[in-house]
C-alpha positions as CSV (number, residue, x, y, z in Angstrom):
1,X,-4.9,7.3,-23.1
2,X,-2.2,8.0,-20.5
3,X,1.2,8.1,-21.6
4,X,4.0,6.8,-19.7
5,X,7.7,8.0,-18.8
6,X,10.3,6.2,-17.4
7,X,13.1,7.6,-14.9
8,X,16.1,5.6,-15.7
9,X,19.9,6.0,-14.8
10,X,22.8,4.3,-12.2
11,X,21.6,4.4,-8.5
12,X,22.2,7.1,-6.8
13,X,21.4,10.0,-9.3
14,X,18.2,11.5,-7.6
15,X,15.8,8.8,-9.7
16,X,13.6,8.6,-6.6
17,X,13.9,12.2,-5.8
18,X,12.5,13.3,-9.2
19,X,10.1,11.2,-9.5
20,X,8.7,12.5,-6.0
21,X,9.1,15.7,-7.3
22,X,6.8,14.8,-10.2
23,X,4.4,12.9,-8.3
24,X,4.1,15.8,-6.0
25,X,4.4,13.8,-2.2
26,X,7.2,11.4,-0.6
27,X,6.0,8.9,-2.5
28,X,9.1,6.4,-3.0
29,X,11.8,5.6,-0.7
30,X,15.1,8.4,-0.7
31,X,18.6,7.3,0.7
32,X,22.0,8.4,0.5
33,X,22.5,4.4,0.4
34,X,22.3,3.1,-3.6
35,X,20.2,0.6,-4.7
36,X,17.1,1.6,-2.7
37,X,14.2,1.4,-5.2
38,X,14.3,-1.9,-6.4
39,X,10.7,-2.6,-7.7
40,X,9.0,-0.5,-10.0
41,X,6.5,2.6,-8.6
42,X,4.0,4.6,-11.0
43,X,2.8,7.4,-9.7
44,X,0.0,10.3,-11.5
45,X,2.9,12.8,-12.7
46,X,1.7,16.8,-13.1
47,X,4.1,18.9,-15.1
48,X,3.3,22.2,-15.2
49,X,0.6,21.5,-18.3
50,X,1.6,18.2,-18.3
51,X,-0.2,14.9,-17.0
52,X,1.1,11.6,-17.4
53,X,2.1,8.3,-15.4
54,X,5.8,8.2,-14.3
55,X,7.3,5.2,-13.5
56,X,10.8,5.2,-10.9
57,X,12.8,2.1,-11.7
58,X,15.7,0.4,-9.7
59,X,19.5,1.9,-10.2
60,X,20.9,0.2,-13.3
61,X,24.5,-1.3,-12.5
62,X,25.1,-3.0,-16.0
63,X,27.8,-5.5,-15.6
64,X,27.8,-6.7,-12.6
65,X,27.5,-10.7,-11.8
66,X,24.9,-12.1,-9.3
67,X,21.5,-13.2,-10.0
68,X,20.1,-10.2,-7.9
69,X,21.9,-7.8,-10.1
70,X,20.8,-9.2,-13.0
71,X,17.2,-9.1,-12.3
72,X,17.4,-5.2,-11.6
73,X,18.1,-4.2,-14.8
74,X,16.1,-6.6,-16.6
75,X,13.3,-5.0,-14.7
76,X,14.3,-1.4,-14.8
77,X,14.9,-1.8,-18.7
78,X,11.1,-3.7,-18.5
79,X,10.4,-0.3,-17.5
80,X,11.2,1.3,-20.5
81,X,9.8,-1.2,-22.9
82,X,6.7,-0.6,-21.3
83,X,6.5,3.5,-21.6
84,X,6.6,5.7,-24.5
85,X,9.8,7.5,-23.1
86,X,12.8,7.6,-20.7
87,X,14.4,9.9,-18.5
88,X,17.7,9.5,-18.7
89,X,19.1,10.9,-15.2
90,X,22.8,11.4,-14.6
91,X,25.1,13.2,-11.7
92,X,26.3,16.5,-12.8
93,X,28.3,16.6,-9.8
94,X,30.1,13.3,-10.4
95,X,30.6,14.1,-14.5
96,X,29.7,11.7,-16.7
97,X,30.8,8.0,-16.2
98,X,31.8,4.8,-17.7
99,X,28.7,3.1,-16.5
100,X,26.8,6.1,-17.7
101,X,28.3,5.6,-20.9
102,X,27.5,1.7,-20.9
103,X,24.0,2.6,-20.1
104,X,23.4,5.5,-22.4
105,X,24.8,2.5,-25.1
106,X,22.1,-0.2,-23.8
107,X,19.0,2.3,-23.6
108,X,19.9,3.7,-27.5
109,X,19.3,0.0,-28.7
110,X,16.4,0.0,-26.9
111,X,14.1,2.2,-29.5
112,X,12.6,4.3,-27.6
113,X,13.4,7.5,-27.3
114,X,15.2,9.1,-24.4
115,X,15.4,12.6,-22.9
116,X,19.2,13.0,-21.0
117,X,18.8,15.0,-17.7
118,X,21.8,16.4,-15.9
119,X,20.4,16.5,-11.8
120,X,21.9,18.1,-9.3
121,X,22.8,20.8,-11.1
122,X,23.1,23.8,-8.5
123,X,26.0,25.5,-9.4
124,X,28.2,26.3,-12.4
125,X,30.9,23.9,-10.7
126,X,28.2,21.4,-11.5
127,X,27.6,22.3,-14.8
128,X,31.1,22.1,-15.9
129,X,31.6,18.6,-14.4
130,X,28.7,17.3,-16.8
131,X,29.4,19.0,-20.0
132,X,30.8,15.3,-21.1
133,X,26.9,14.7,-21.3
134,X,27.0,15.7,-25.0
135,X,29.3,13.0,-25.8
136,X,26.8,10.8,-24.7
137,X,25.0,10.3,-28.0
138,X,21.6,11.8,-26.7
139,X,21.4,14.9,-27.9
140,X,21.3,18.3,-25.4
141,X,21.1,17.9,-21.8
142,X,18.2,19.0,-19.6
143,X,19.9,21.0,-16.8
144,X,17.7,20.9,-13.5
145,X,17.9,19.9,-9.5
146,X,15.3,17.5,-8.9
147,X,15.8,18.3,-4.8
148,X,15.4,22.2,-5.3
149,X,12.7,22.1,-8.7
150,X,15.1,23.9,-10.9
151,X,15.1,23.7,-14.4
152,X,11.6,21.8,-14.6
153,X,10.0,23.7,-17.2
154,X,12.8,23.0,-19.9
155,X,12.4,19.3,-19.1
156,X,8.3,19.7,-19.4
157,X,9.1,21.4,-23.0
158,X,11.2,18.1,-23.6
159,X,8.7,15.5,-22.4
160,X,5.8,17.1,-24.5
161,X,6.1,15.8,-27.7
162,X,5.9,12.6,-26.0
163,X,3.5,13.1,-23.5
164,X,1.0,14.5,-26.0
165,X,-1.4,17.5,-26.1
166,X,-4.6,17.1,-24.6
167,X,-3.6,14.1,-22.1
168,X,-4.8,16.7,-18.7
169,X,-8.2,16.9,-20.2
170,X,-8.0,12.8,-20.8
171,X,-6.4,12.3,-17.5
172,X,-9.7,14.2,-15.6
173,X,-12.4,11.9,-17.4
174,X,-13.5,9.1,-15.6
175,X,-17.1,6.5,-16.0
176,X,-19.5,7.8,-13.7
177,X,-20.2,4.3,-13.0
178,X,-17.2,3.2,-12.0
179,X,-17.4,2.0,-8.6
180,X,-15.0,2.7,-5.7
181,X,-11.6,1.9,-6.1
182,X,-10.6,-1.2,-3.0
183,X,-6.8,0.0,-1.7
184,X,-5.7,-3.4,-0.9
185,X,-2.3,-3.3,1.3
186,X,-0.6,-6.8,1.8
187,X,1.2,-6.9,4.5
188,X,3.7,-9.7,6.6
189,X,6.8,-10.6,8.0
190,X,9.6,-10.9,5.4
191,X,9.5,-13.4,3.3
192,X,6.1,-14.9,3.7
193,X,5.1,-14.9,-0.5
194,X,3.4,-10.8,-0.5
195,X,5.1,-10.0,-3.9
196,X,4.8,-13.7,-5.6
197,X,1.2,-12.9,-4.4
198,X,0.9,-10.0,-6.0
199,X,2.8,-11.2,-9.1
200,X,0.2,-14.5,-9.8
201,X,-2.5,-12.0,-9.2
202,X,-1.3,-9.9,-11.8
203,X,-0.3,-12.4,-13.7
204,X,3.2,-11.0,-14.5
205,X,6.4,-11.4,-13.0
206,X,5.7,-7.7,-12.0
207,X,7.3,-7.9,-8.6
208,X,11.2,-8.3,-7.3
209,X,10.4,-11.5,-5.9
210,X,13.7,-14.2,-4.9
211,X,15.1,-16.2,-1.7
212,X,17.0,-12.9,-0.6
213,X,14.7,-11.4,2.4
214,X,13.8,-8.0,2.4
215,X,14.3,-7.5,-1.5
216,X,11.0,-5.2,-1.2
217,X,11.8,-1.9,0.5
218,X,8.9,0.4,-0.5
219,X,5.2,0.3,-0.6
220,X,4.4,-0.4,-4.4
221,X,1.2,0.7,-5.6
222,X,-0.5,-1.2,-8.5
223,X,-3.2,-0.6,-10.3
224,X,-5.6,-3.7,-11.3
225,X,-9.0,-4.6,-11.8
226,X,-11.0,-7.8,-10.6
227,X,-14.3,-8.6,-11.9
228,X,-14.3,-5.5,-13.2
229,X,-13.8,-3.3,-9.8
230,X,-10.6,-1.4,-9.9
231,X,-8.2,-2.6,-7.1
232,X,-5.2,-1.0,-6.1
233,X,-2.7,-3.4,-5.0
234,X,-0.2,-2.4,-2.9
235,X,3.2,-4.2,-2.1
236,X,4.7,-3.4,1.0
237,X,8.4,-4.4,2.7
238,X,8.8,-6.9,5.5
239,X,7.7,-5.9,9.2
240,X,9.7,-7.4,11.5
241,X,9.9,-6.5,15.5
242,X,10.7,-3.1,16.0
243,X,14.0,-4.6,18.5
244,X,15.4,-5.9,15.2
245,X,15.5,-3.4,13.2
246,X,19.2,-1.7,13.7
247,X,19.2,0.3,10.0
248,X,17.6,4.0,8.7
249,X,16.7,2.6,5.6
250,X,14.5,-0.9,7.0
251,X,13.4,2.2,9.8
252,X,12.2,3.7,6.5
253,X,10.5,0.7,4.7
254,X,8.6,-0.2,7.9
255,X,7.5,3.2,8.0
256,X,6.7,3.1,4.3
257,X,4.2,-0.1,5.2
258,X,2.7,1.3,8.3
259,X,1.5,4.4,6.2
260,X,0.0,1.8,3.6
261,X,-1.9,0.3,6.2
262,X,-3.1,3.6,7.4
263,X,-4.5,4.0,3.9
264,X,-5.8,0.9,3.0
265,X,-9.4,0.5,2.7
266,X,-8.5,-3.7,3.5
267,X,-5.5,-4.9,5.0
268,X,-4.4,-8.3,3.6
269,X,-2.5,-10.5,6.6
270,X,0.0,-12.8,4.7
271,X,1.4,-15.8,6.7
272,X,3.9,-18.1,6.5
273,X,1.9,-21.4,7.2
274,X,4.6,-23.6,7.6
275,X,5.6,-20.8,10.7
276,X,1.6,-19.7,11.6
277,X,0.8,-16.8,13.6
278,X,3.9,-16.1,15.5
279,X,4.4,-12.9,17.7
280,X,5.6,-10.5,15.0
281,X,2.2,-11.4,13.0
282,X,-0.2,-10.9,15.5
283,X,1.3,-7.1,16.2
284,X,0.6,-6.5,12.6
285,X,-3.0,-7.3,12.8
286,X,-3.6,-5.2,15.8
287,X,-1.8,-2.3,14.1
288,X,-4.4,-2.7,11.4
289,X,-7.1,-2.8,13.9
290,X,-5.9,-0.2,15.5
291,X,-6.2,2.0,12.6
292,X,-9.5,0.3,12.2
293,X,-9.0,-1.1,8.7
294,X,-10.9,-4.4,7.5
295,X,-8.5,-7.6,8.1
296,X,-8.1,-10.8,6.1
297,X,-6.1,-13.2,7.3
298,X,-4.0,-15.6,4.6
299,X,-2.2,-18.1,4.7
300,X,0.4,-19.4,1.6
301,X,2.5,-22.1,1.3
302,X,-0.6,-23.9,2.3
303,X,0.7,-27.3,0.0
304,X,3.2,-27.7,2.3
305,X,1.0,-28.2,5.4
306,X,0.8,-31.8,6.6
307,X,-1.7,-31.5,8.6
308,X,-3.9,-29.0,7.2
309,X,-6.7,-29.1,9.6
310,X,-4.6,-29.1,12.5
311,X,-3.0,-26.0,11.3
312,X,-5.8,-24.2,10.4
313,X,-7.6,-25.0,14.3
314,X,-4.3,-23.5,16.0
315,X,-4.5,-20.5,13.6
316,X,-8.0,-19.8,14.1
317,X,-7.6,-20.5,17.8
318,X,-4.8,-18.3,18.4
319,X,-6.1,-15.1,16.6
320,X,-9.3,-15.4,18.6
321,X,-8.0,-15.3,22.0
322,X,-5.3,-13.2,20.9
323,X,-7.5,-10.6,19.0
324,X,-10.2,-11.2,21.0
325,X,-12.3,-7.8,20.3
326,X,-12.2,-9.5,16.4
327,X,-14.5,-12.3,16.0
328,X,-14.3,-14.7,13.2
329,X,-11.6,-13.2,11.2
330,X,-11.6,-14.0,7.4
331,X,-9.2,-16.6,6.9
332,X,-8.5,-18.3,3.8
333,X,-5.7,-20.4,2.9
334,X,-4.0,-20.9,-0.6
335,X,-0.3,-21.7,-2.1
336,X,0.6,-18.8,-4.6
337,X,3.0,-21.5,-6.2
338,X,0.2,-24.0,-7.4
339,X,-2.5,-21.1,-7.2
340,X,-4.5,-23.7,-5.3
341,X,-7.2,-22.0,-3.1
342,X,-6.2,-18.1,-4.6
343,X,-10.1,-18.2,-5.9
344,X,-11.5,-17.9,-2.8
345,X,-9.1,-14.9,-1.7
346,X,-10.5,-11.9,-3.7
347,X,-13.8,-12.9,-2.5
348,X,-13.2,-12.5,0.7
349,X,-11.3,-9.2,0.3
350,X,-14.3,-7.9,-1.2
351,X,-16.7,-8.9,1.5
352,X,-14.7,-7.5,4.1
353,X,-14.5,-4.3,2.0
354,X,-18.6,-4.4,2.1
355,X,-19.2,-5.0,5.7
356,X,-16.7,-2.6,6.8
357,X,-18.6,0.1,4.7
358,X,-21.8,-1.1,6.3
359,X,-24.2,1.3,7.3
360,X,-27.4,0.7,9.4
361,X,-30.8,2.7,9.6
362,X,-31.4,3.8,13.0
363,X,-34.2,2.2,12.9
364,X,-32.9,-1.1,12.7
365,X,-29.9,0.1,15.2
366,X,-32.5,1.1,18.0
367,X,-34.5,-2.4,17.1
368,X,-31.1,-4.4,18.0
369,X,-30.5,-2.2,21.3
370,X,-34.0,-2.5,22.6
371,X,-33.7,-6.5,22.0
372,X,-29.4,-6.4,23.2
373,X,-31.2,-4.3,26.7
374,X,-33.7,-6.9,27.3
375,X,-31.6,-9.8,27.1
376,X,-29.2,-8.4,29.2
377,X,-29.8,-5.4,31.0
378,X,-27.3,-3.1,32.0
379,X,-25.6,-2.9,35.2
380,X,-25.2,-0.8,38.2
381,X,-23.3,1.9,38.6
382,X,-22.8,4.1,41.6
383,X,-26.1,2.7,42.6
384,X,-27.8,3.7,40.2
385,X,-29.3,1.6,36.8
386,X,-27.5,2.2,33.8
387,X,-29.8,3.3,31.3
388,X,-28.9,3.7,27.4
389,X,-31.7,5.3,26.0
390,X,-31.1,5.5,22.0
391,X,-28.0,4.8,19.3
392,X,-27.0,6.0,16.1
393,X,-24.1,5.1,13.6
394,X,-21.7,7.9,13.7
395,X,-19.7,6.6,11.2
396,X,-18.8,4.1,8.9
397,X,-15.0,2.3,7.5
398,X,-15.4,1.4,10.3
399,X,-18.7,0.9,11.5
400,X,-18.9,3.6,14.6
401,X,-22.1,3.3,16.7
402,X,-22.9,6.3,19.1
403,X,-24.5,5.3,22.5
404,X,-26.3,7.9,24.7
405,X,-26.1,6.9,28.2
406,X,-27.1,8.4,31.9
407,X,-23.6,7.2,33.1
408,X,-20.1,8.3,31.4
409,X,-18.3,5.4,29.3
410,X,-15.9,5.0,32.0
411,X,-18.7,4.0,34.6
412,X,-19.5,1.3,31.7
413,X,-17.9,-1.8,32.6
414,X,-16.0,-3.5,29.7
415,X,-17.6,-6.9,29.9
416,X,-20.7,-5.3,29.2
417,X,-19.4,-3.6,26.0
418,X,-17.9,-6.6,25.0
419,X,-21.5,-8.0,25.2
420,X,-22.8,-5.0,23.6
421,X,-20.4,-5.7,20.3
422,X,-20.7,-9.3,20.4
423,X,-24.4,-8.8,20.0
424,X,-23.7,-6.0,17.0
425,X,-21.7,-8.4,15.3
426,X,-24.6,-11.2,15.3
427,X,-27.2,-9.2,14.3
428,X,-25.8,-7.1,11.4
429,X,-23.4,-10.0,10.3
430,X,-20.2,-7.9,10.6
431,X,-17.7,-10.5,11.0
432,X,-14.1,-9.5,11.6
433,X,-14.8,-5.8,11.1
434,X,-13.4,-3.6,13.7
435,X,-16.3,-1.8,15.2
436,X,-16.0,1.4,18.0
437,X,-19.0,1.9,20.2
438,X,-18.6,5.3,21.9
439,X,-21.1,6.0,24.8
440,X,-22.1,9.8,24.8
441,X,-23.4,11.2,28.2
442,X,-26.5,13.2,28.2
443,X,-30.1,12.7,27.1
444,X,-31.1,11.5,23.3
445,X,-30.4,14.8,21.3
446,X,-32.9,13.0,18.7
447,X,-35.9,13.0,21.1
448,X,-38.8,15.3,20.6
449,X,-39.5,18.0,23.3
C-alpha cells in the first residue's frame, strides 16, 4: 500500500514548489501571490529510493474570520488526517513566526507525526534567521531549498521511517487486467457546478466548492474508480474570455485547464443551464475539438429549468450549427444538488471514450468508401474526375482516416468532405467524435504491382 505525506505550512513558504519538486514536473500552480493552492493535489512522489503519494494543501492562515478562510484550513488539516505524515514547511528567510508557532501548536494535537523543514535555505544568512525552528516543539529541522533541490536527501532519510521499506517495488505492481485508466477533464465557465460535480461523484466534500467564483485555480487530479474502471478526475479553474482576464495568476489557471484538456482522454462540457451555451462555452468545446479530444456536453442546475424541453431544443440547436463539423454531441442533463439525472452521465462519458478509440478494419473502411463513392461521386476538378481509389485509418483517439486521391486535398472541395464524414459518422456510429480525414496524393501504396 502507498503511503501518503502531506506538505503543510502558512502560504507562501514554497508548499507548491516542493511538492513539484517531488512530483518531478510543474504540476501545481506557483506564485509570488499567497493563497494560490487552495484545493488539495496528489501527485506520485520519487525520493531518491523513496516512492510515495504527496499531497500539496492550501496555505494555513489559522485565525482569521470569514467562511472562506475557515474552510482552508479545515481542508488542508483534512489533509493530514488523511496521510501517515506531514511536512511541516517554514520560511527560513522570514524566521520563525507567530502563525508558525500557532500552527506548529494545531498540527502537534493532530497525532500524526510531523517532519519540520526549513525551505529556502540558501545561505547561512538564512540559516541563522530560522534557528527559532527548535523552539518549535518538533524536534531538528530539515534544512533544504525546495527551488534549487538542496538538502533533499536529509529530508528522504526523515520521511523513511514513514514512508516504509519496500513501497517502490509496491508502487511498480499493477493487475494486468486492469483496464485503461479514462483522464476525464471537466471543464466550464466559472461557476457552473465542476467541483460540486466532482465532489457528489466522489462522494465527499473533496472539493473547495462555495458562492465565491474562481475559488478553483489549478487543475486537480483525482483518482476514482467507476464500475470498477479507474477514472482520473480532473478539476479545472474557470475559463472565461481571454479579453477578461487582466491577472498572471487567472493567465495561469487558464493555462493550467487548457493543458488538462490537452491531456484528457474525454473532455466533460459543464453548463450553466439556467445561462445555456453562451459565447465563452462554445470556445471551449472547439478548443477541445481542436485538440481532438471526445466531448460531452452537461448541463446542471437542470431543476431549475422551467421549461426543460425548450431549453434542451435551443441547446442542441445551437451547438449543431455552431459546431457543425460535430454531429450529435452527447448531451445529458442532471442537477448535482438533487443528483437527479447524474446516472446517465458516466455512461455517456464512457461511450464517448469507446467510439473515440474506435478502430475500423480496412476492409470494412474500403466497403463504406466504395458505397459513400457510389452515392455520391466525387467532383471535378481542373477538368478532370476526382478519383479516391482506397482508405485506411491512420490513427485512432481520434479516429484519423487516410484518403488516397489523384487530386491534392486542396483541389477537394469542403462540401464534399463534409459529405464524406457525415457518411463516416452514419456508418461506424461515431457520434460526436472528432474525426480528421486527410487526403494523401499519389496511387494506393497498398496495391499489388
Amino acid at each position: 500500500m502507498t503511503r501518503t505525506i502531506a506538505i503543510l505550512g502558512r502560504p507562501n513558504v514554497g508548499k507548491s514548489t516542493l511538492f513539484n519538486r517531488l512530483v518531478g514536473r510543474r504540476q501545481a500552480l506557483v506564485h509570488d501571490e499567497p493563497g494560490v493552492t487552495r484545493d488539495r493535489i496528489e501527485g506520485e512522489a520519487r525520493l531518491f529510493d523513496l516512492a510515495f503519494k504527496v499531497v500539496d494543501t492550501a496555505g494555513l492562515e489559522v485565525g482569521l474570520e470569514g467562511a472562506l478562510s475557515e474552510r482552508l484550513v479545515e481542508k488542508s488539516l483534512k489533509g493530514l488526517d488523511e496521510a501517515d505524515a506531514g511536512v511541516f514547511l517554514i520560511d527560513a528567510r522570514a524566521g520563525v513566526t507567530a502563525l508558525d508557532r500557532t500552527i506548529a501548536d494545531l498540527l502537534r494535537k493532530r497525532g500524526k507525526p510531523v517532519v519540520l523543514a526549513a525551505n529556502k535555505c540558501e545561505g547561512r544568512a538564512a540559516e541563522a534567521e530560522a534557528a527559532g525552528a527548535w523552539g518549535l516543539g518538533l524536534g531538528e529541522p530539515v534544512w533544504l531549498s525546495a527551488e534549487h533541490g538542496l538538502g533533499l536527501d536529509e529530508l528522504a532519510e526523515r520521511l523513511r521511517p514513514y514512508v516504509g521499506a519496500g513501497e517502490e517495488e509496491e508502487a511498480g505492481e499493477g493487475d494486468e487486467g486492469e483496464p485503461e485508466t479514462l483522464r476525464l477533464a471537466i471543464v466550464g465557465r466559472p461557476n457552473v457546478g465542476k467541483s460540486s460535480l466532482v465532489n457528489r461523484l466522489l462522494r465527499e466534500e473533496r472539493q473547495l466548492t462555495g458562492p465565491e467564483p474562481g475559488l478553483t485555480r489549478d487543475a486537480v487530479r483525482l483518482p476514482w474508480r467507476w464500475r470498477g474502471r479507474p477514472v482520473e478526475l480532473v478539476d479545472t479553474a474557470g475559463l472565461r474570455r481571454k479579453a477578461r482576464i487582466d491577472q498572471r495568476l487567472e493567465r495561469i489557471s487558464a493555462s493550467a485547464s487548457v493543458r488538462a484538456i490537452r491531456e484528457a482522454h474525454v473532455v466533460l462540457l459543464l453548463v450553466d443551464a439556467t445561462q445555456p451555451l453562451e459565447k465563452q462555452d462554445l470556445a471551449i468545446a472547439g478548443l477541445a475539438l481542436d485538440e481532438g479530444r471526445a466531448l460531452v456536453l452537461a448541463a446542471n442546475k437542470w431543476d431549475l429549468v422551467e421549461d426543460q424541453k425548450e431549453t434542451r431544443d435551443e441547446i442542441l440547436f445551437r451547438m449543431k450549427h455552431k459546431l457543425s463539423q460535430l454531429k450529435d454531441l452527447p448531451f445529458v442533463p442532471f442537477s448535482v444538488l438533487t443528483g437527479r439525472g447524474l446516472e446517465r452521465l458516466l455512461p455517456a462519458v464512457a461511450q464517448a471514450f469507446e467510439r473515440w478509440s474506435t478502430r475500423v478494419p480496412t476492409s470494412r473502411l474500403n466497403r463504406w468508401l466504395g458505397d459513400a463513392l457510389a452515392k455520391n461521386p466525387p467532383p471535378m476538378a481542373q477538368n478532370r474526375r476526382i478519383k479516391i481509389r482506397y482508405a485506411t485509418q491512420a490513427a485512432t483517439r481520434p479516429p484519423t482516416i487516410a484518403l488516397f486521391a489523384n487530386k491534392p486535398e486542396a483541389d477537394i472541395p469542403d462540401s464534399y468532405k463534409r459529405y464524406l464524414l457525415s457518411s463516416f459518422v452514419e456508418t461506424f456510429g461515431l457520434q460526436g467524435v472528432p474525426l480528421r480525414l486527410r487526403f494523401r496524393h499519389g496511387e494506393n501504396p497498398y496495391a499489388k504491382d
